[in-house]
N, C-alpha and C positions, 0 to 999 in steps of 0.2 A: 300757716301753723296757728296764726290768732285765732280763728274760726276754731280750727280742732280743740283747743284749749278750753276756749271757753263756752262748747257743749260740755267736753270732759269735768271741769269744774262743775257747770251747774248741776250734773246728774250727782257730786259728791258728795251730796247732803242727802241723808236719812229720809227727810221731810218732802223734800220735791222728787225722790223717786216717788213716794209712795203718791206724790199729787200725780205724779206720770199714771200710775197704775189706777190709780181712780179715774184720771179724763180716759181712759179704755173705755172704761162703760158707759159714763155719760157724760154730757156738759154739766157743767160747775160754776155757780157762782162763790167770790168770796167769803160769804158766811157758810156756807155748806160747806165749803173747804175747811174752812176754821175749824166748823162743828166737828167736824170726820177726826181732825188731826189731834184736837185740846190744844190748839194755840191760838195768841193773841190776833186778833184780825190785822194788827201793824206788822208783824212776820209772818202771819199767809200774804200778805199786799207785797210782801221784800220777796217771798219767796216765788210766787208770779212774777215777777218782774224780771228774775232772774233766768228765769225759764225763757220766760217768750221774748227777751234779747239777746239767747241763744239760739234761739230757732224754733224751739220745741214745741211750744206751743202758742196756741194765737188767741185772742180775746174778743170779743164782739157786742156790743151794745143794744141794748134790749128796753127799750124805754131809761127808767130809770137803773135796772140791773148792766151789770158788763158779766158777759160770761166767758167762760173758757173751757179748750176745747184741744184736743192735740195738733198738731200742726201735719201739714201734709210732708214737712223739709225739706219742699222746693227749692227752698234757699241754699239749704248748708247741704252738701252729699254726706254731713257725718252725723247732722241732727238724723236727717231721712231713713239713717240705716241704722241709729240707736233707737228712734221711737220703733222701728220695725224690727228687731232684736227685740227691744224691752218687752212686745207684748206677749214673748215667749218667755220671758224669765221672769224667776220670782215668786208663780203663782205660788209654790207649798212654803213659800213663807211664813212663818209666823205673824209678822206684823202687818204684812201685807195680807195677809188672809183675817185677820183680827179686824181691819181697818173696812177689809170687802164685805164684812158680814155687818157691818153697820149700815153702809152706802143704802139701803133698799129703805135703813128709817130715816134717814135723813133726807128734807122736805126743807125746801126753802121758806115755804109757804107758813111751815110750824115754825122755824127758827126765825124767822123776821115779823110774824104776825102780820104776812101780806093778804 
């Protein structure tokens, strides 16, 4: 039951569904996330954290970038079948729709001046 919890918990925040719905479309580093959501980069780094040690999603090192990405949920059988639900729900959201019409200006490259 710890496992199931604590998927269930992570997804219960506003903030990391919507990072769930954003790693759908592409990989993400921390300042793109930030940029997407208008939050501080110390609660997009709490709110990753919380995701990928529930299963959801995984992160990967890229020179000096760590990116992320959704997870396959090999791990957990309730991560694997919420990230594959999730990518069906949601879309006529509001703020998830709000959030997807940004993602195409958002550039890491603008936002860190790499």
């Amino acid at each position: 039951m710890k496992t199931f919890l604590k998927v269930m918990k992570a997804l219960s925040d506003p903030s990391r569904v919507k990072i769930m719905k954003m790693l759908q479309t592409r990989v993400m580093c921390v300042c793109a996330i930030k940029e997407a959501l208008h939050i501080a980069q110390s609660t997009t780094s709490k709110h990753l954290k919380i995701l990928e040690g529930a299963g959801l999603i995984t992160s990967h090192k890229e020179g000096l970038w760590v990116n992320y990405t959704l997870s396959d949920g090999g791990d957990s059988p309730y991560a694997a079948s919420l990230i594959g639900n999730l990518k069906h729900w949601l879309d006529d959201d509001p703020e998830i729709m709000e959030v997807a019409e940004q993602l195409p200006q958002i550039r890491r490259e603008n936002i860190c001046g790499v």
